[in-house]
BAVOZA-16506 format. One record per residue (C-alpha): residue in one letter; chain; x, z, y; residue number from 1. Coordinates in steps of 0.25 Angstrom, whole numbers, plus 5000, padded with zeros to 4 digits. Layout:
residues N
R   residu   chaine   east     up   north   num
R        a        A      X      Z       Y   NUM
...
END
This chain:
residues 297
R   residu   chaine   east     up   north   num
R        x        A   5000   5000    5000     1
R        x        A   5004   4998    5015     2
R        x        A   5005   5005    5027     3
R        x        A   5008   4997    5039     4
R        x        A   4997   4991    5046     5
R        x        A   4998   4978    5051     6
R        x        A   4991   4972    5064     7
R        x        A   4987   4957    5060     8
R        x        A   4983   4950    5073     9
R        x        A   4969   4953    5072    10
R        x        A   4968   4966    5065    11
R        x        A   4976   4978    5058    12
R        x        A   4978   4980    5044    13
R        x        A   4981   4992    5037    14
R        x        A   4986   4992    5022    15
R        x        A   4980   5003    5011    16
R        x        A   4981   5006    4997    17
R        x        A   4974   4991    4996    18
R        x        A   4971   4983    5006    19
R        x        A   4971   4984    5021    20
R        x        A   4963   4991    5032    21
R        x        A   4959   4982    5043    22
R        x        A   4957   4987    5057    23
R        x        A   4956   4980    5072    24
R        x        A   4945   4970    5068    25
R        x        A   4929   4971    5068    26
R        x        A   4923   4963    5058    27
R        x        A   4909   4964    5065    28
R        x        A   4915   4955    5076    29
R        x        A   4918   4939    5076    30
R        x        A   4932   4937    5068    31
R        x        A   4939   4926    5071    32
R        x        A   4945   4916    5063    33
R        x        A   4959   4919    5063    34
R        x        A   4956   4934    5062    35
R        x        A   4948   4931    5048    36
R        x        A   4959   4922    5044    37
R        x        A   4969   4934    5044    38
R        x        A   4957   4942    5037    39
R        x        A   4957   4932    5026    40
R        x        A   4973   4934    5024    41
R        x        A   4974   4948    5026    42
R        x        A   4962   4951    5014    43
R        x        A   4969   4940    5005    44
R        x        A   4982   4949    5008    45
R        x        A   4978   4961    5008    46
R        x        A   4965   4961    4997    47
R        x        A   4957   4971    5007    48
R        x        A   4953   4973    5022    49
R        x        A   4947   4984    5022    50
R        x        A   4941   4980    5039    51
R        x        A   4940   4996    5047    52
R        x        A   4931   5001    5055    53
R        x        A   4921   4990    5056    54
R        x        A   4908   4996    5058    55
R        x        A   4895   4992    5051    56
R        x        A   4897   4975    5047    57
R        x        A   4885   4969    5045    58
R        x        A   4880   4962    5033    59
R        x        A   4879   4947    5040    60
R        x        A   4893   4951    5046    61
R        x        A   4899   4956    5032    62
R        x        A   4894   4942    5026    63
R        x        A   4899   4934    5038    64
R        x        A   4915   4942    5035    65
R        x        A   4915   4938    5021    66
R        x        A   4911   4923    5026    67
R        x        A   4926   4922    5030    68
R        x        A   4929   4922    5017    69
R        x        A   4919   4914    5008    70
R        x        A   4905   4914    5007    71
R        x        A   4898   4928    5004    72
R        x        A   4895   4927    4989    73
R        x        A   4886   4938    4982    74
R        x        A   4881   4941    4969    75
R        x        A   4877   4954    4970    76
R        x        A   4863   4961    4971    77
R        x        A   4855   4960    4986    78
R        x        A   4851   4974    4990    79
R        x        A   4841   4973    5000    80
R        x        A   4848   4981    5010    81
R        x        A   4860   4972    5010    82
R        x        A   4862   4967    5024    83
R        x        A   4865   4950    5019    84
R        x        A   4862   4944    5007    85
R        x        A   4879   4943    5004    86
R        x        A   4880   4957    5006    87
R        x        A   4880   4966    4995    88
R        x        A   4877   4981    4997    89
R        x        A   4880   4992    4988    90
R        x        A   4876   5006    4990    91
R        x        A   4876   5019    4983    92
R        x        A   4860   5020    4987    93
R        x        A   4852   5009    4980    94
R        x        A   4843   5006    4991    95
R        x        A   4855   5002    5001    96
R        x        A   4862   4996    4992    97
R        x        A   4866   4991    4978    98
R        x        A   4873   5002    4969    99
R        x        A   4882   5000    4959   100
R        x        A   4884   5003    4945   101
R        x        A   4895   5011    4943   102
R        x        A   4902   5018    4929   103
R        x        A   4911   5030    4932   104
R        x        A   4917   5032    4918   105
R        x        A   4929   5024    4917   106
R        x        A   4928   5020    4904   107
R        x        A   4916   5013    4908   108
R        x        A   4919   5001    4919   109
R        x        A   4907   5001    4924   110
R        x        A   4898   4990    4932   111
R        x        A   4908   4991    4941   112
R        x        A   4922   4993    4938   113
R        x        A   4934   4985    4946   114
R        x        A   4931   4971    4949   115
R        x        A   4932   4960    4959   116
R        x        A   4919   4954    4965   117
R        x        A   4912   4941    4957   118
R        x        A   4920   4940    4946   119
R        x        A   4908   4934    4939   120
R        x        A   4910   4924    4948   121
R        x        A   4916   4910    4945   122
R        x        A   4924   4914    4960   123
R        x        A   4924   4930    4962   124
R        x        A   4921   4934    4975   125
R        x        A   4933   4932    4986   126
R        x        A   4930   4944    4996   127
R        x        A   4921   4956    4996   128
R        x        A   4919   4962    5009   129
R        x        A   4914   4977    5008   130
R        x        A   4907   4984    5020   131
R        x        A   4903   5000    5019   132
R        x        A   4890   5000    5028   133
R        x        A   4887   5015    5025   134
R        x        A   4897   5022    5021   135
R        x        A   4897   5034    5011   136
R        x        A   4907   5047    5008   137
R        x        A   4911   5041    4997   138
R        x        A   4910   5027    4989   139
R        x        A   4925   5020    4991   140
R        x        A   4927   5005    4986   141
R        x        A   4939   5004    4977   142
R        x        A   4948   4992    4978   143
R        x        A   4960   4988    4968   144
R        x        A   4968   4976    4970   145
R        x        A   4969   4966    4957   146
R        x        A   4984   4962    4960   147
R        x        A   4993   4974    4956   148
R        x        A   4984   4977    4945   149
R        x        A   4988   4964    4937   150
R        x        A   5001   4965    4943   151
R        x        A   5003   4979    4937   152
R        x        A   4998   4976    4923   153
R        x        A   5008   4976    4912   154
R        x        A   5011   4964    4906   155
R        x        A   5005   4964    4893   156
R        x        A   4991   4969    4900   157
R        x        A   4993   4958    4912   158
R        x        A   4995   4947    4902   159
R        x        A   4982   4951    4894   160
R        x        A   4974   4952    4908   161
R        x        A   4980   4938    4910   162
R        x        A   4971   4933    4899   163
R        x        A   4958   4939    4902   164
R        x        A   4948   4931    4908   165
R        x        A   4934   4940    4913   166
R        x        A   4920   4938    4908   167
R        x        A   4909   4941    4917   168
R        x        A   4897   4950    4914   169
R        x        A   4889   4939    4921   170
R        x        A   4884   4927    4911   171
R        x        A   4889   4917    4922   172
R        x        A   4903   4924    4923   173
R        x        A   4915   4915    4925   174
R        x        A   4927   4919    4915   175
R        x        A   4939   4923    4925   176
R        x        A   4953   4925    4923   177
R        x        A   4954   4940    4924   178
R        x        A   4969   4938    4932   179
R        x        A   4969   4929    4940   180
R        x        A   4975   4921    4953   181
R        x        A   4968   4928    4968   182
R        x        A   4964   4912    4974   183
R        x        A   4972   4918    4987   184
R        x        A   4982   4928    4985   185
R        x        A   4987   4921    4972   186
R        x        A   4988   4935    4967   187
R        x        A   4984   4938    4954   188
R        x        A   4969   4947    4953   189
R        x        A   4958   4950    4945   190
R        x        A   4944   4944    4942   191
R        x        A   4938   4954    4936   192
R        x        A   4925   4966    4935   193
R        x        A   4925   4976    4925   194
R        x        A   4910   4980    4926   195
R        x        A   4905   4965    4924   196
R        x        A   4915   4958    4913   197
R        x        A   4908   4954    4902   198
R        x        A   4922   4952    4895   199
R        x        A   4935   4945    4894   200
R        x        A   4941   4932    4889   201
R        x        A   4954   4932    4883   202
R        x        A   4965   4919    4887   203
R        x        A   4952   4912    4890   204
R        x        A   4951   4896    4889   205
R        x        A   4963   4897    4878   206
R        x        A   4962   4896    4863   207
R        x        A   4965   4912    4864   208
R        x        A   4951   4912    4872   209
R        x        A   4945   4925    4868   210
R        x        A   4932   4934    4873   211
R        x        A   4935   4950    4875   212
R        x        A   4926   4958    4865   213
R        x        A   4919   4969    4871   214
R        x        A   4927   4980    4869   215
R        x        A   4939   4973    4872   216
R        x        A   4932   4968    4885   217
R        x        A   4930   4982    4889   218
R        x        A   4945   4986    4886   219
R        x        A   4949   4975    4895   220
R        x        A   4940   4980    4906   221
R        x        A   4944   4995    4904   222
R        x        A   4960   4990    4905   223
R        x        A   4957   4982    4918   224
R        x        A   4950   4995    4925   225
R        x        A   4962   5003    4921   226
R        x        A   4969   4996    4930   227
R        x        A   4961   4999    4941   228
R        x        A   4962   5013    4939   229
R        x        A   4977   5017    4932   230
R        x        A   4985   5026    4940   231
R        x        A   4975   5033    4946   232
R        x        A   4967   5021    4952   233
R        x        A   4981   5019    4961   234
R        x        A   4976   5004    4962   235
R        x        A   4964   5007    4968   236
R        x        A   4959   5006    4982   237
R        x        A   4949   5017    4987   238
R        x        A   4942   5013    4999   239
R        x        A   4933   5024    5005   240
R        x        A   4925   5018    5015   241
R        x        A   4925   5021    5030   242
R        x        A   4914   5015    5040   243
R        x        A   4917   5001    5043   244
R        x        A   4924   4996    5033   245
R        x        A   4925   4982    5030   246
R        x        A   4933   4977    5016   247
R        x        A   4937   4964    5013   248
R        x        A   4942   4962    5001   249
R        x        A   4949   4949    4993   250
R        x        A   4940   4952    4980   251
R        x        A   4949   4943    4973   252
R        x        A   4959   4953    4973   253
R        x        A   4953   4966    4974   254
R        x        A   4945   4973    4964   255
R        x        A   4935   4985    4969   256
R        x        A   4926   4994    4963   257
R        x        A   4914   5003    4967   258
R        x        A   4919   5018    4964   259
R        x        A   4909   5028    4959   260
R        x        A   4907   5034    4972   261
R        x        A   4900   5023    4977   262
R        x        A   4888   5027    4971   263
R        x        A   4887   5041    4975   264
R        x        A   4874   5045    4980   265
R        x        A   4870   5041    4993   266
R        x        A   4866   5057    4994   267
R        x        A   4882   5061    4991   268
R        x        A   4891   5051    4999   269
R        x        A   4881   5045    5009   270
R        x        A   4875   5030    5009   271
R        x        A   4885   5018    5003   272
R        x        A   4883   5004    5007   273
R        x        A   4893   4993    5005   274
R        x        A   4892   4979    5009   275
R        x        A   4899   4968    5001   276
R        x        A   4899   4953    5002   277
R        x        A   4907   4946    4992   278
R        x        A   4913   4931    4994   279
R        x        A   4913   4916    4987   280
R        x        A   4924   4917    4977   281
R        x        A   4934   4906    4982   282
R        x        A   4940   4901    4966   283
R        x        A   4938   4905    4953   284
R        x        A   4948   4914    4947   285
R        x        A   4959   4908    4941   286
R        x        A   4973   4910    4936   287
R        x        A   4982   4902    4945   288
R        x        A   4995   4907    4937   289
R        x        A   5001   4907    4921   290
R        x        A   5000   4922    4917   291
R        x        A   5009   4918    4906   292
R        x        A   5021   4913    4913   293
R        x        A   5018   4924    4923   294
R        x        A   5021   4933    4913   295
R        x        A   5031   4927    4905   296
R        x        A   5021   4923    4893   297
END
């Protein structure tokens, strides 16, 4: 992680355990195009602009921010206090929001788990942009960046990941690569979710071609969520909100899940509403590399 700040010419950034902080800019006001331009850079370079002190953004602005990006895709329920039909809102109180299923034993992913958004999706989404519009006591996001962790494997585990491709839990799911090339950084990541895989193909479209069994399909899921949380969750990025917060994250790179406390009681920690609007994938995921030369196979 690092310390300094850096003044860009239209904003400051702040590095934190992921990510940076963002200060010196209102979102709520016209942008130009040279200042979203940098934008664009700095979230590709940094995987997370966490934007400060920004007020209430409103749905039609939120939508119109993620529009600098790609089109605002969503597949997710419409509640009918969401602010825009791109919006998604989630809440730990049904009737402001929709609340997620959540499994607390860890031997037990859960509908949740750790994932990147539209992996069911022949593109998974490019950027999600989250916006706390009440905040509560307690409900952090939690963040983890998808490099270090294939980076970090030990061989024989990397070269077995480099073989797995994902199934879907949806019936129209594409089969994804589970590593794979990030279509701007160039940097290795992972298309994954491990409440909603149906199961895995091992070295698919070879002769080896071969589906995971159930239990092995759960193994696999149980050895990827170790990851996440080995040495005392160490990889993982807490983020406890603060009114104003505005995140833009490269969802490409970045994986998140929803903590427990997110669905604490309204009565204990207080009304929690998040905004999210996800956008178009821009390509399929694809391996733009020979693991096997990579790793001297």
């Amino acid at each position: 992680m690092g310390t300094q700040e850096s003044i860009s010419n239209f904003y400051k950034l702040t590095p934190i355990q992921l990510g940076c902080e963002v200060r010196g800019i209102d979102l709520k006001k016209d942008v130009p195009k040279e200042v979203i331009a940098a934008i664009k850079e700095d979230v590709t370079k940094h995987r997370i602009l966490i934007f400060k002190d920004q007020g209430v953004v409103s749905g039609e602005r939120h939508v119109e921010i993620a529009k600098w990006f790609a089109e605002p895709e969503s597949t997710f329920y419409k509640h009918p206090r969401s602010p825009h039909p791109d919006v998604f809102r989630v809440s730990n109180d049904r009737t402001e929001g929709c609340t997620i299923q959540y499994s607390i034993a860890l031997s037990d992913v859960g509908r949740t788990g750790w994932h990147i958004d539209g992996s069911f999706q022949e593109a998974p989404f490019a950027y999600a942009l989250y916006h706390m519009v009440s905040v509560p006591t307690n409900g952090p996001t939690m963040f983890c960046p998808l490099t270090e962790i294939i980076e970090e494997l030990p061989r024989d585990q990397r070269i077995r990941w480099e073989r797995l491709y994902m199934i879907s839990d949806r019936r129209s799911g594409p089969i994804h690569p589970l590593i794979y090339t990030h279509p701007l950084s160039k940097k290795k990541v992972l298309c994954f979710h491990l409440g909603m895989t149906e199961g895995f193909v091992w070295d698919y479209k070879t002769p080896q071609q071969r589906v995971t069994s159930e239990e092995e399909t759960y193994a696999l899921l149980q050895e990827i969520h170790h990851e996440f949380i080995k040495d005392n969750k160490a990889r993982q990025y807490r983020h406890n909100w603060s009114v104003g917060d505005f995140i833009l994250s490269d969802n490409l790179s970045v994986a998140h899940e929803a903590a427990p406390e997110t669905q604490l009681p309204r009565s204990q920690v207080g009304l929690r509403v998040l905004h999210r609007v996800t956008t178009l994938g821009c390509s399929p995921p694809v391996k733009e590399y020979d693991y096997r030369k990579e790793l001297g196979l």
